[in-house]
Biotite code that builds the C-alpha atoms (Angstrom):
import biotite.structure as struc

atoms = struc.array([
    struc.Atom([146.882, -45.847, 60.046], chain_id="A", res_id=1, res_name="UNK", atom_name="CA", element="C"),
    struc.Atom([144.222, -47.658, 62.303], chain_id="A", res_id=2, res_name="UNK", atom_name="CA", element="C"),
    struc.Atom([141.892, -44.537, 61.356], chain_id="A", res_id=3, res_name="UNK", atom_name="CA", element="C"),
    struc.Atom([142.253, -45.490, 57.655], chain_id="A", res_id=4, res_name="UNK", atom_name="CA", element="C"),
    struc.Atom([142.076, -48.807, 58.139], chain_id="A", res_id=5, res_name="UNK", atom_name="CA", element="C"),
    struc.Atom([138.155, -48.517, 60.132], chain_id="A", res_id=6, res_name="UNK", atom_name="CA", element="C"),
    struc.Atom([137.449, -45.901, 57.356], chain_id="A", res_id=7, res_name="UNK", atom_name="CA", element="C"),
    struc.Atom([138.200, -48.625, 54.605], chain_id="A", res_id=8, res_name="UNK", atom_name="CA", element="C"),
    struc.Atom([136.728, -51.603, 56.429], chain_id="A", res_id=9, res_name="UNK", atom_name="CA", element="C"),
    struc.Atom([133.813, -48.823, 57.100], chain_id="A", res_id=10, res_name="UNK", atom_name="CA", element="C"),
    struc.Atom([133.321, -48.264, 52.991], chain_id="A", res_id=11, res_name="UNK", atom_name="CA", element="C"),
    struc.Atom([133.834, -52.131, 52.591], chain_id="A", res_id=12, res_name="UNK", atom_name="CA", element="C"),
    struc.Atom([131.045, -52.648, 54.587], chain_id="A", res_id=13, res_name="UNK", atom_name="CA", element="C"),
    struc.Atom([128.599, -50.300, 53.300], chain_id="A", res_id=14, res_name="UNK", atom_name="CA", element="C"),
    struc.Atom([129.428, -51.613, 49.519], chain_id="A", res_id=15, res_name="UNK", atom_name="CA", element="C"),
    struc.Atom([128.811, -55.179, 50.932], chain_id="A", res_id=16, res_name="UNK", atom_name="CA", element="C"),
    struc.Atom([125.336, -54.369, 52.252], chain_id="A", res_id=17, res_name="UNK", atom_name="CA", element="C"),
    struc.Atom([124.936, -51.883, 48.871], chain_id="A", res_id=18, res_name="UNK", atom_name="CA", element="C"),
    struc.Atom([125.565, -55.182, 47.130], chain_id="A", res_id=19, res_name="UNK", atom_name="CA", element="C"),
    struc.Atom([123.129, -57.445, 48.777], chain_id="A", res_id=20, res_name="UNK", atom_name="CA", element="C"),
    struc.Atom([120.756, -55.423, 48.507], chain_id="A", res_id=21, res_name="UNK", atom_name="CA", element="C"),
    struc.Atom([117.557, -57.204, 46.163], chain_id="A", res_id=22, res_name="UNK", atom_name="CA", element="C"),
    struc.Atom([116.575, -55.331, 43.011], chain_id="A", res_id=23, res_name="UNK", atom_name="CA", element="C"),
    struc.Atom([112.759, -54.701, 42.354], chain_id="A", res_id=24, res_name="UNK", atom_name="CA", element="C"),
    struc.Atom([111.274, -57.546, 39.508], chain_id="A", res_id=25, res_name="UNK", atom_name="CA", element="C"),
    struc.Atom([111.312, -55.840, 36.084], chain_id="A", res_id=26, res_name="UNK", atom_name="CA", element="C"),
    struc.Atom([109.893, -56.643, 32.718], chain_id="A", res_id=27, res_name="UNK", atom_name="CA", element="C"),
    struc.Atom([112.388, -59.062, 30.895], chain_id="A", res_id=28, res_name="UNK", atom_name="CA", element="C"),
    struc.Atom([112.986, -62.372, 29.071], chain_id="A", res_id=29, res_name="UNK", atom_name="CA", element="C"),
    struc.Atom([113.182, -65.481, 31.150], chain_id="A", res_id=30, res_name="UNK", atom_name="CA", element="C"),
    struc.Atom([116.786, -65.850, 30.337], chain_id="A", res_id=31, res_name="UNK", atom_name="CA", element="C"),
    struc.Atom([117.252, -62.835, 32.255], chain_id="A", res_id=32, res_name="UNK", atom_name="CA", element="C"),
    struc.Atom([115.765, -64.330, 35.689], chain_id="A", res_id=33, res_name="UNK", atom_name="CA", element="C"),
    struc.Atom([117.487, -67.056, 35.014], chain_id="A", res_id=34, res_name="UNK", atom_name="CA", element="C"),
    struc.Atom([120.887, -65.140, 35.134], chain_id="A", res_id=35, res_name="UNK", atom_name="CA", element="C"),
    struc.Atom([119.491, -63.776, 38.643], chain_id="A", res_id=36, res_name="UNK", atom_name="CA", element="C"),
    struc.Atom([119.726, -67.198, 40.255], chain_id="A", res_id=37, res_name="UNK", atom_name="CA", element="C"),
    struc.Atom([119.188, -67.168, 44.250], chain_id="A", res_id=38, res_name="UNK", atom_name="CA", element="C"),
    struc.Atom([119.388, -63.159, 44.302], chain_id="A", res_id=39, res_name="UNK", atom_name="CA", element="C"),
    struc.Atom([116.501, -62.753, 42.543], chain_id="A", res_id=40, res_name="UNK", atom_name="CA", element="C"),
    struc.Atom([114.150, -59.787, 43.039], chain_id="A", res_id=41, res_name="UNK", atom_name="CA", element="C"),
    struc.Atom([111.214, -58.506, 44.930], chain_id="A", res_id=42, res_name="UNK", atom_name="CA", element="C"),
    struc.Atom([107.770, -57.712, 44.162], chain_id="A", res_id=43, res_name="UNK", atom_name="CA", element="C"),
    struc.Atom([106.278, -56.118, 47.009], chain_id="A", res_id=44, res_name="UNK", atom_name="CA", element="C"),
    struc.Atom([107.548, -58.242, 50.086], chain_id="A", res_id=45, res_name="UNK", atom_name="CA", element="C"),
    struc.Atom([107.820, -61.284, 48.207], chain_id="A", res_id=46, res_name="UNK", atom_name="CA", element="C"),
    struc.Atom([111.222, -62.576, 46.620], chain_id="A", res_id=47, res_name="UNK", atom_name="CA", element="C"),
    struc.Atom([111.090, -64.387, 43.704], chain_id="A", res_id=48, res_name="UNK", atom_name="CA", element="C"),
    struc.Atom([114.537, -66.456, 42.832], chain_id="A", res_id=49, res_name="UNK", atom_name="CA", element="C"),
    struc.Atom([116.166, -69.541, 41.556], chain_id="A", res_id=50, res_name="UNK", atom_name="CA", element="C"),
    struc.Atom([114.153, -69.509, 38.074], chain_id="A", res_id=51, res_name="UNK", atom_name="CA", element="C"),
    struc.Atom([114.954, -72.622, 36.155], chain_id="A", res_id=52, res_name="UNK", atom_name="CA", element="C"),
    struc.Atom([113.997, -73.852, 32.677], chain_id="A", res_id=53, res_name="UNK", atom_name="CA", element="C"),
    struc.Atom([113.540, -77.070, 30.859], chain_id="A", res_id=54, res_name="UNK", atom_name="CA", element="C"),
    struc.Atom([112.926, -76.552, 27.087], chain_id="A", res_id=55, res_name="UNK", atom_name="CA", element="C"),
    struc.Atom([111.188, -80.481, 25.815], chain_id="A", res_id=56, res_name="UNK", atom_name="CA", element="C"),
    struc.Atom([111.105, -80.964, 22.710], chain_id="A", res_id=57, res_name="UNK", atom_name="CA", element="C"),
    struc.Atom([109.313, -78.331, 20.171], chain_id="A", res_id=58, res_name="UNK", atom_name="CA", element="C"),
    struc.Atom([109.644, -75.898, 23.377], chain_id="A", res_id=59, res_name="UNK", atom_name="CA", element="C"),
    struc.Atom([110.390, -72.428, 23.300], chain_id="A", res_id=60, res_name="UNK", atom_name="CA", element="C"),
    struc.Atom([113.896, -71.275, 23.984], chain_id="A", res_id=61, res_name="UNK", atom_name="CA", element="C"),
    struc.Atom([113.768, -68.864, 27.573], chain_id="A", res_id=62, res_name="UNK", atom_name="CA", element="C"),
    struc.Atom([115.141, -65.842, 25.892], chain_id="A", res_id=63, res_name="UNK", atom_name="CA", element="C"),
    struc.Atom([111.331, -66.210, 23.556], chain_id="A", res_id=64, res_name="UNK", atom_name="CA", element="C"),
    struc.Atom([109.317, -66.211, 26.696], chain_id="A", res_id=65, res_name="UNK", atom_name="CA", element="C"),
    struc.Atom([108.481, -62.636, 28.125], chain_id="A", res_id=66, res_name="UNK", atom_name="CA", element="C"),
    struc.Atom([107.961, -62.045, 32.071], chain_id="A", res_id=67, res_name="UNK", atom_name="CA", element="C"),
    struc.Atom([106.377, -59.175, 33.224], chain_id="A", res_id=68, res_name="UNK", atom_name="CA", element="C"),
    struc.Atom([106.183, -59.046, 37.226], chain_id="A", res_id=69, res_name="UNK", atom_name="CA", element="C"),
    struc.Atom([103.365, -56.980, 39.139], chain_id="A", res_id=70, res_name="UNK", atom_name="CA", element="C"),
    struc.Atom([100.320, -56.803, 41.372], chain_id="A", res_id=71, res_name="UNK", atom_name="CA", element="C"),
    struc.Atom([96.297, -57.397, 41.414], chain_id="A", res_id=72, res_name="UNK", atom_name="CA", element="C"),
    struc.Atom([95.547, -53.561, 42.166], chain_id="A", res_id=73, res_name="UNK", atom_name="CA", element="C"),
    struc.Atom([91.976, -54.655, 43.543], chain_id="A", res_id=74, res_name="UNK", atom_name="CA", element="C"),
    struc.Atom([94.018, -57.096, 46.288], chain_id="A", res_id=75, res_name="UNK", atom_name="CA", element="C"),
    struc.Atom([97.760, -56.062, 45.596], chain_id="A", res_id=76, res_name="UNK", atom_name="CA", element="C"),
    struc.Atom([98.899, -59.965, 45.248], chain_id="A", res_id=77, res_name="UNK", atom_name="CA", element="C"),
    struc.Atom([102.160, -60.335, 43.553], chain_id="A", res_id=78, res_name="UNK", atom_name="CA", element="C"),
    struc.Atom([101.861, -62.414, 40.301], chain_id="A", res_id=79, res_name="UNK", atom_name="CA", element="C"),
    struc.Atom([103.724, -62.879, 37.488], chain_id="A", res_id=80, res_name="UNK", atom_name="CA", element="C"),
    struc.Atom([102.755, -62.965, 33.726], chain_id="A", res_id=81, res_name="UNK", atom_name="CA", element="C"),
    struc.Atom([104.564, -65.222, 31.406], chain_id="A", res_id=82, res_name="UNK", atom_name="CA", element="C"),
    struc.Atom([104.218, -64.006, 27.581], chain_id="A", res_id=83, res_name="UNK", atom_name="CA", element="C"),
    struc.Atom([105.114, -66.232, 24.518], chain_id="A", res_id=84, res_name="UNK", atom_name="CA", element="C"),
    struc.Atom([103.891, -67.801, 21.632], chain_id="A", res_id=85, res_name="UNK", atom_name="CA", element="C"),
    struc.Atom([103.165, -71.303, 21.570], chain_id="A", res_id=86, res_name="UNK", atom_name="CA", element="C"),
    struc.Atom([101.802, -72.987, 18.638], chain_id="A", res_id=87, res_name="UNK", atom_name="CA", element="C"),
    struc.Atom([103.705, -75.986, 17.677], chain_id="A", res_id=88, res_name="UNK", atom_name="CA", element="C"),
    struc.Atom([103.330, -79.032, 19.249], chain_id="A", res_id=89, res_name="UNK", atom_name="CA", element="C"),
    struc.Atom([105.824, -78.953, 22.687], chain_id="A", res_id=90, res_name="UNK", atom_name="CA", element="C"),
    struc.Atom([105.695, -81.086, 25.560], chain_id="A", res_id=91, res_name="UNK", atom_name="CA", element="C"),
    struc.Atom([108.068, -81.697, 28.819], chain_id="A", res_id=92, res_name="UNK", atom_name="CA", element="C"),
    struc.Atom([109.170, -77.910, 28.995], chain_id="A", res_id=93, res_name="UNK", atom_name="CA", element="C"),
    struc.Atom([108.452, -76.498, 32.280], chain_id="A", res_id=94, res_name="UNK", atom_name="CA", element="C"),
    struc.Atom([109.912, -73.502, 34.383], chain_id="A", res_id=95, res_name="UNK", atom_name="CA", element="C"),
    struc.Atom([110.572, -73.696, 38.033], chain_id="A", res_id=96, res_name="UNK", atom_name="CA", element="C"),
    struc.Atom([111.407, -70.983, 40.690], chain_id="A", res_id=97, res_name="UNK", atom_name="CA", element="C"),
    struc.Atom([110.957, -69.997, 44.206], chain_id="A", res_id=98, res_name="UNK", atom_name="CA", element="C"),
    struc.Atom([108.807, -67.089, 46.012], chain_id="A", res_id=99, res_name="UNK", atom_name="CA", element="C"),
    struc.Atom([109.958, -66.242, 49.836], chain_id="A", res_id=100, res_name="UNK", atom_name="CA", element="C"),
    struc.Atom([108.486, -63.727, 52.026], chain_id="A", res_id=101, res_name="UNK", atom_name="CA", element="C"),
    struc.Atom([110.410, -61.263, 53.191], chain_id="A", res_id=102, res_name="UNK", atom_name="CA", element="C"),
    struc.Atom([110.918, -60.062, 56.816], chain_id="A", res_id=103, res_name="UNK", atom_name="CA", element="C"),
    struc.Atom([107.517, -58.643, 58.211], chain_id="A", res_id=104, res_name="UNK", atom_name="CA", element="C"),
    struc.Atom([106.080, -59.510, 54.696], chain_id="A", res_id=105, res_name="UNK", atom_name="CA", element="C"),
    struc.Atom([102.562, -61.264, 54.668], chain_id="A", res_id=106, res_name="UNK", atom_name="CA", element="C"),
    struc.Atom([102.422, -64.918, 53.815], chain_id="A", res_id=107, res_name="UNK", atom_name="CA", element="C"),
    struc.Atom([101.143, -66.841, 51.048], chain_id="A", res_id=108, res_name="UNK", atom_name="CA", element="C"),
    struc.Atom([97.798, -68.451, 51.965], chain_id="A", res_id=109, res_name="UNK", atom_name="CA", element="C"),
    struc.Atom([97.507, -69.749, 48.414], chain_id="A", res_id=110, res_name="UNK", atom_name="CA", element="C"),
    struc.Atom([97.480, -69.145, 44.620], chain_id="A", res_id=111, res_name="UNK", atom_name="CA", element="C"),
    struc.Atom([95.577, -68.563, 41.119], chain_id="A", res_id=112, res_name="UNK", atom_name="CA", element="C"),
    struc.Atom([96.699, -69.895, 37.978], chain_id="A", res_id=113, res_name="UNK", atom_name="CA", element="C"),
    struc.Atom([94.562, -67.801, 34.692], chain_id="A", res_id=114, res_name="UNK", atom_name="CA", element="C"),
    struc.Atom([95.306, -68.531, 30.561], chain_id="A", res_id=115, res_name="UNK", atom_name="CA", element="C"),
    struc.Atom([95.815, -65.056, 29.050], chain_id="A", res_id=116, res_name="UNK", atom_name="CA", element="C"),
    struc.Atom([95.200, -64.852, 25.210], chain_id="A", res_id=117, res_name="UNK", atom_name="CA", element="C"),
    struc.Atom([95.029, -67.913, 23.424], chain_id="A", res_id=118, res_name="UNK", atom_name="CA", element="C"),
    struc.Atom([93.435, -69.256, 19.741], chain_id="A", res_id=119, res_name="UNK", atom_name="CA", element="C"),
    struc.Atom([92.245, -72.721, 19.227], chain_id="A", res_id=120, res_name="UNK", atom_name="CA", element="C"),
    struc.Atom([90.712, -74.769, 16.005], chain_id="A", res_id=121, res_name="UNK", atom_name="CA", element="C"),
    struc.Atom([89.390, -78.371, 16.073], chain_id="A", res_id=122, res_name="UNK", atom_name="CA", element="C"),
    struc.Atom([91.214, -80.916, 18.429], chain_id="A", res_id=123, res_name="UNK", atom_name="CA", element="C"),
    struc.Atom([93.762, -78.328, 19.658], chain_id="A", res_id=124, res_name="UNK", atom_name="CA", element="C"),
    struc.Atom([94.508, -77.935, 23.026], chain_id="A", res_id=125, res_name="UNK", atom_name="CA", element="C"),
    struc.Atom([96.954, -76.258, 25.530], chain_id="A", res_id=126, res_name="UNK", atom_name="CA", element="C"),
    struc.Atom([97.652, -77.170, 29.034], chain_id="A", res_id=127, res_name="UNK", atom_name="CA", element="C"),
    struc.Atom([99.287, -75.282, 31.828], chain_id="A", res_id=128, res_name="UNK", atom_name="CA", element="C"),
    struc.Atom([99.971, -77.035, 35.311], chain_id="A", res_id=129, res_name="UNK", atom_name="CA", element="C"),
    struc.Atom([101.176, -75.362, 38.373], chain_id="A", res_id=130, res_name="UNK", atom_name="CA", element="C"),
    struc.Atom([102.914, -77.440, 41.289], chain_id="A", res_id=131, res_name="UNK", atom_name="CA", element="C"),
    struc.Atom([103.160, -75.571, 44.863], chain_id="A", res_id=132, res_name="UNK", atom_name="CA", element="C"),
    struc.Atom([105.658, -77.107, 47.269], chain_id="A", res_id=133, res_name="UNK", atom_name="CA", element="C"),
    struc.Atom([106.346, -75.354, 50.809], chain_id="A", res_id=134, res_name="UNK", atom_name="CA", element="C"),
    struc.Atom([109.877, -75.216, 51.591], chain_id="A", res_id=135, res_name="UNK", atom_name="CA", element="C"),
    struc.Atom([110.360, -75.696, 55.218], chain_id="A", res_id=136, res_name="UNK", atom_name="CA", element="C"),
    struc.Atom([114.448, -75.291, 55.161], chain_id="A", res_id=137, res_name="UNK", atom_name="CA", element="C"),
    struc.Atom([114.278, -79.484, 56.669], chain_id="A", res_id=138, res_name="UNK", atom_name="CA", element="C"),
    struc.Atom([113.399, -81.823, 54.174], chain_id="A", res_id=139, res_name="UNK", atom_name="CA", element="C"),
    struc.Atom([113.273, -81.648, 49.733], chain_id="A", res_id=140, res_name="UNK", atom_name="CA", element="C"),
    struc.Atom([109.899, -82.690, 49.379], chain_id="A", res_id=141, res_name="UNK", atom_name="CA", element="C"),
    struc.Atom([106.309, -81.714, 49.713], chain_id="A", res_id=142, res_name="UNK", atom_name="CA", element="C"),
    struc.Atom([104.358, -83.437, 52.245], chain_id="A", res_id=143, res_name="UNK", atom_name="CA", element="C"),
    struc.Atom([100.674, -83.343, 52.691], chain_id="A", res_id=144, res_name="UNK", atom_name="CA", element="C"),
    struc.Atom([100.834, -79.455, 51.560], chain_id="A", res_id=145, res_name="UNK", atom_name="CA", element="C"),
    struc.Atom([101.574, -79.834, 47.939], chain_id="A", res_id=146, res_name="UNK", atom_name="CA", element="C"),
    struc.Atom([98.920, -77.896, 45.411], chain_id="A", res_id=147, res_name="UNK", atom_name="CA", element="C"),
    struc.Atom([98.170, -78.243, 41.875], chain_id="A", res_id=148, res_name="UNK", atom_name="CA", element="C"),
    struc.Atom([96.664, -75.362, 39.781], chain_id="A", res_id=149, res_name="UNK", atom_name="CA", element="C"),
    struc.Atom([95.353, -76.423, 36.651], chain_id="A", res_id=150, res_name="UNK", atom_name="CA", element="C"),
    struc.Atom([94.190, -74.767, 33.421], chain_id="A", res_id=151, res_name="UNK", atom_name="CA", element="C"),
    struc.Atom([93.084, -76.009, 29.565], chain_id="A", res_id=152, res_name="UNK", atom_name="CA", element="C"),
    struc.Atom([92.549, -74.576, 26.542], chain_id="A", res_id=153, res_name="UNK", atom_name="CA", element="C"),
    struc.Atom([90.592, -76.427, 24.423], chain_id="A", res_id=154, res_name="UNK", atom_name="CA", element="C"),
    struc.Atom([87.701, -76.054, 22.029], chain_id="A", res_id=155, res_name="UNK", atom_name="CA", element="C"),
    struc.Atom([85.301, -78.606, 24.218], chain_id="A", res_id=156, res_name="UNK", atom_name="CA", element="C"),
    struc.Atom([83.720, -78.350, 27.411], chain_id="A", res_id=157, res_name="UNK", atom_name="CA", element="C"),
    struc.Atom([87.080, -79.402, 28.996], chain_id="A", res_id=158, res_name="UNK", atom_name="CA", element="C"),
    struc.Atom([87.974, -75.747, 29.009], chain_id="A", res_id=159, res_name="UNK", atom_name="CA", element="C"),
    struc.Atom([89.160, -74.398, 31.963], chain_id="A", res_id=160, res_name="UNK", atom_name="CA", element="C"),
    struc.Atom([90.828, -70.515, 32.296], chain_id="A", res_id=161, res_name="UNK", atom_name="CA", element="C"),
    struc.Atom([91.349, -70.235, 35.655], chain_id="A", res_id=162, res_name="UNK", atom_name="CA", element="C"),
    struc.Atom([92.274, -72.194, 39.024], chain_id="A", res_id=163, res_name="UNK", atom_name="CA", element="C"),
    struc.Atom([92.525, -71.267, 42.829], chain_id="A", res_id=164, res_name="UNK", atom_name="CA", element="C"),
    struc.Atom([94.065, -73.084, 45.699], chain_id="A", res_id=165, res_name="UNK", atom_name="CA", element="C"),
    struc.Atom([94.634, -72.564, 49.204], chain_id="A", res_id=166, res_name="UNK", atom_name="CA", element="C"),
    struc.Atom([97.217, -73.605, 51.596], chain_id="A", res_id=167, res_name="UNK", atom_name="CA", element="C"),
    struc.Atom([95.918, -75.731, 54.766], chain_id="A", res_id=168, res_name="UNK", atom_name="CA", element="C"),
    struc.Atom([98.719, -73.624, 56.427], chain_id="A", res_id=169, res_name="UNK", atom_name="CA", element="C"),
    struc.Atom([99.835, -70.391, 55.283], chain_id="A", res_id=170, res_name="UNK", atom_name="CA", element="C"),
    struc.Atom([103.500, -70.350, 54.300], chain_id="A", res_id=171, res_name="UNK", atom_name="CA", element="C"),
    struc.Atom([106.613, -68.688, 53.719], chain_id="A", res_id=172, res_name="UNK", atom_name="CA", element="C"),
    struc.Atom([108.467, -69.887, 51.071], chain_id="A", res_id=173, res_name="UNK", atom_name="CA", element="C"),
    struc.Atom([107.178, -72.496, 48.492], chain_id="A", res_id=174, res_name="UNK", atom_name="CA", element="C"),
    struc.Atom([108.581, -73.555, 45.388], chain_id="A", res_id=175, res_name="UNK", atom_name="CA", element="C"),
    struc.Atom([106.792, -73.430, 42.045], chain_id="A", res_id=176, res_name="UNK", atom_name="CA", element="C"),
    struc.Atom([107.175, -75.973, 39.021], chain_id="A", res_id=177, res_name="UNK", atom_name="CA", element="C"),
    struc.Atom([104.835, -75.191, 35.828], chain_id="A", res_id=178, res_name="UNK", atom_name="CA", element="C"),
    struc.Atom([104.733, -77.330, 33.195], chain_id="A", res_id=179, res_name="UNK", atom_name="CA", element="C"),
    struc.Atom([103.342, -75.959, 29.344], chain_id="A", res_id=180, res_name="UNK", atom_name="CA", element="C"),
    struc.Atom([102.026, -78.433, 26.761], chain_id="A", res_id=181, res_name="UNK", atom_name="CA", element="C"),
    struc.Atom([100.403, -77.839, 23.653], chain_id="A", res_id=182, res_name="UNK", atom_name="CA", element="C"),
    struc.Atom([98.691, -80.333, 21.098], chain_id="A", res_id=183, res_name="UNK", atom_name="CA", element="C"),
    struc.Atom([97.787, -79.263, 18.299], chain_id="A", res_id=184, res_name="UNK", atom_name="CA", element="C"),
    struc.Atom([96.101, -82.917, 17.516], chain_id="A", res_id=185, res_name="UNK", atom_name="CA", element="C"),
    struc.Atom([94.349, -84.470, 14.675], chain_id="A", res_id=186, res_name="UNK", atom_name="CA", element="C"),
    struc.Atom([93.073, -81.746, 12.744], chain_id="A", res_id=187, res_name="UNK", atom_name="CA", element="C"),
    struc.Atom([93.758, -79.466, 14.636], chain_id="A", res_id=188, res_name="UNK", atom_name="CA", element="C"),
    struc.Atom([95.591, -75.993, 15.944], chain_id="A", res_id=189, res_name="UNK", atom_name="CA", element="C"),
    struc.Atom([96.235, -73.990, 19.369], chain_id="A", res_id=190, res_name="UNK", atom_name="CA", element="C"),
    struc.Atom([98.069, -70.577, 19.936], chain_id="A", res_id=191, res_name="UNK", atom_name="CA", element="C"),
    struc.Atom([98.974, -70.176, 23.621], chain_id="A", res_id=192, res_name="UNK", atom_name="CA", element="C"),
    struc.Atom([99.933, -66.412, 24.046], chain_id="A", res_id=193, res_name="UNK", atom_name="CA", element="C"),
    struc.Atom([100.315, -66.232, 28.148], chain_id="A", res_id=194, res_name="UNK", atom_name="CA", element="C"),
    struc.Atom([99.399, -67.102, 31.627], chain_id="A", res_id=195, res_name="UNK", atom_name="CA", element="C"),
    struc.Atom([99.474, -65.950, 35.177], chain_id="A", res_id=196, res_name="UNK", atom_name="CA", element="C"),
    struc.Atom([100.307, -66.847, 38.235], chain_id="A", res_id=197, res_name="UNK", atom_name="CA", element="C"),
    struc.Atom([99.373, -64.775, 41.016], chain_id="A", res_id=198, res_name="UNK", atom_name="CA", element="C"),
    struc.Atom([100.170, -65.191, 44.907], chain_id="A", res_id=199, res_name="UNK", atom_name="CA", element="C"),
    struc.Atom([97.213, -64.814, 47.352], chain_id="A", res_id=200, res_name="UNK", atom_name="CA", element="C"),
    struc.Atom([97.578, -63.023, 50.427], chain_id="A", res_id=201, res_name="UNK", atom_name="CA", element="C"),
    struc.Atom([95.364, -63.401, 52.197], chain_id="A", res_id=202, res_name="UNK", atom_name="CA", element="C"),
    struc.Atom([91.906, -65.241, 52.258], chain_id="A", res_id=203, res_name="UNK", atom_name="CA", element="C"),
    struc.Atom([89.667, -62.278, 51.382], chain_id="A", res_id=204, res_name="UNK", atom_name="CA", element="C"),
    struc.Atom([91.942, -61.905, 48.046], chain_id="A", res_id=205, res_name="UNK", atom_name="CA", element="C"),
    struc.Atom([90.460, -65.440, 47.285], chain_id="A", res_id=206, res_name="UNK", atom_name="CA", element="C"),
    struc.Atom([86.752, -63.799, 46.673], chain_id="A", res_id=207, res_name="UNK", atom_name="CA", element="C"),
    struc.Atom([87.875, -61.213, 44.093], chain_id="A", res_id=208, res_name="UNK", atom_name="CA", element="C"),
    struc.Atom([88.858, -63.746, 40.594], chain_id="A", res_id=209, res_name="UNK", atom_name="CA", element="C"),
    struc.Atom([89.822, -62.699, 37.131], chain_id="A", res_id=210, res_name="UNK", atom_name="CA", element="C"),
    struc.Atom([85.783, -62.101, 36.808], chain_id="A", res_id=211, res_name="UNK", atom_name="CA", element="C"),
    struc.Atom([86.844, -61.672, 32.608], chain_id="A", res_id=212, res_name="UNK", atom_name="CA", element="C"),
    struc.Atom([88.498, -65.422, 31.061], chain_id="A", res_id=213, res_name="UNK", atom_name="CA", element="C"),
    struc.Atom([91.247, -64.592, 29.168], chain_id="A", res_id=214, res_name="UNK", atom_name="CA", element="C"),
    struc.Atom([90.812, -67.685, 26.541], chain_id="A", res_id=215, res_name="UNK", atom_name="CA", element="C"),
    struc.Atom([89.044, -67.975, 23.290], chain_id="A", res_id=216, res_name="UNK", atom_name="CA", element="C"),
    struc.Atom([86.044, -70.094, 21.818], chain_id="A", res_id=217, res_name="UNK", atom_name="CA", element="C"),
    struc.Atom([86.313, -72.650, 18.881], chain_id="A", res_id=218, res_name="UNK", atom_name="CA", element="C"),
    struc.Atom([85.840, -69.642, 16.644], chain_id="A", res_id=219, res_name="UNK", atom_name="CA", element="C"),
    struc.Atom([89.479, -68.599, 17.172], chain_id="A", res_id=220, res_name="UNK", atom_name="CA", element="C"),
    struc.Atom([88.765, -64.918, 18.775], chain_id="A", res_id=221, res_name="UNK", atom_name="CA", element="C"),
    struc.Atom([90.437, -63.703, 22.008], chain_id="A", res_id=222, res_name="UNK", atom_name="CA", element="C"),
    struc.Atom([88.890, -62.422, 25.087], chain_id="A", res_id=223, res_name="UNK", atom_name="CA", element="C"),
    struc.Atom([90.082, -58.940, 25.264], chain_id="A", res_id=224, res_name="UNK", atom_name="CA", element="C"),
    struc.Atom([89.643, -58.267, 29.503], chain_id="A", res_id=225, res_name="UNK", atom_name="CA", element="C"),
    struc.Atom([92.041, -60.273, 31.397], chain_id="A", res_id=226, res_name="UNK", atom_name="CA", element="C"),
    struc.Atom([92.971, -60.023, 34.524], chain_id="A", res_id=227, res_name="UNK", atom_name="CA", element="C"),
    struc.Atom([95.619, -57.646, 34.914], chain_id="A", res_id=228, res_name="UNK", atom_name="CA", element="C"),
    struc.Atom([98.623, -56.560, 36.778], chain_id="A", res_id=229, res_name="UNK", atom_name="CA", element="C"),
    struc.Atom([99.813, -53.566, 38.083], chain_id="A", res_id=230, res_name="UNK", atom_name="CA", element="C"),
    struc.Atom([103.782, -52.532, 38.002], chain_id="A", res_id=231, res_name="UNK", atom_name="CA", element="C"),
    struc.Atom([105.869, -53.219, 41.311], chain_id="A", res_id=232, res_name="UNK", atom_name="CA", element="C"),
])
């Protein structure tokens, strides 16, 4: 009896750890990572979890936003590469999630934000913002650490495809808020097709950049090199 009992706690045990263990990031609708909440799933040694979405008004429901999770081959930084279409006027929709390094994993030093694909006319213009925030397990907010990546689509000189901070102090875990708005305005029209957000390592991975924008001209044609990523 006792030897059946250790052979069952044994199997319980072994399913347990089976259980907890965290899947690899694969391709899939946002809906889908929602669904993962504080499991989540790795890319590389980082754990990306707790994805959250707020769809404003004229936003894209999550289960018409694509993910597709990977890694800059040149510097193997984990990134992720959000895939949609957004072309009517949206704003206040924003998805949120947080990255955590795993045991023995490297830390994050700091981040890159890039516009993929994207098609504007006239006045139109698209906006992505990413917010940073180091979790240090003691206290909700930011502090004096808190980074902002921002990038614009637009047909003027305002246009801006990609954006790199860096941490004062590397960290472990942060959390990540990005906000998406597109204005079409007065006149005018914008196609938002994807961005990027990719994970720096280290501060040598800061000197290699998406050297190709991803982001068209006034004339409405798309770049066709952007920065790409590599499957987990």
């Amino acid at each position: 009896m006792k030897r059946l009992a250790a052979t069952a706690l044994l199997g319980f045990a072994t399913l347990s750890l089976a259980d907890a263990k965290v899947p690899d990031c694969a391709p899939g609708k946002l809906s889908e990572y929602e669904k993962r909440g504080a499991k989540g799933c790795l890319i590389g040694d980082k754990k990306f979890s707790n994805f959250q979405y707020r769809r404003g008004p004229g936003g894209l429901p999550s289960d018409a936003i694509s993910l597709t999770p990977g890694s800059i081959p040149e510097t193997d930084d984990p990134g992720i590469l959000f895939e949609a279409k957004w072309a009517s006027a949206s704003q206040g929709s924003f998805v949120s999630y947080d990255v955590k390094v795993e045991p023995g994993g490297k830390p994050i030093t700091g981040a890159s934000l890039e516009m993929q694909f994207g098609q504007i006319t006239g006045t139109g213009r698209a906006t992505v913002l990413t917010d940073l925030c180091p979790l240090d397990g003691i206290t909700d907010g930011c502090g004096s650490q808190k980074l902002e990546l921002k990038v614009v689509l637009s047909a003027d000189r305002a246009k801006k495809p990609l954006d790199n901070v860096r941490f004062k102090e590397s960290q472990t875990e942060i959390r990540v808020v990005t906000p998406v708005d597109v204005a079409p305005g007065s006149g005018g029209s914008v196609t938002l097709h994807g961005f990027m957000a990719v994970f720096r390592q280290s501060l040598a991975s800061f000197d290699y950049s998406a050297r190709t924008t991803a982001v068209s001209g006034s004339t409405g044609r798309s770049s066709s090199h952007p920065a790409k990523l590599s499957s987990p």
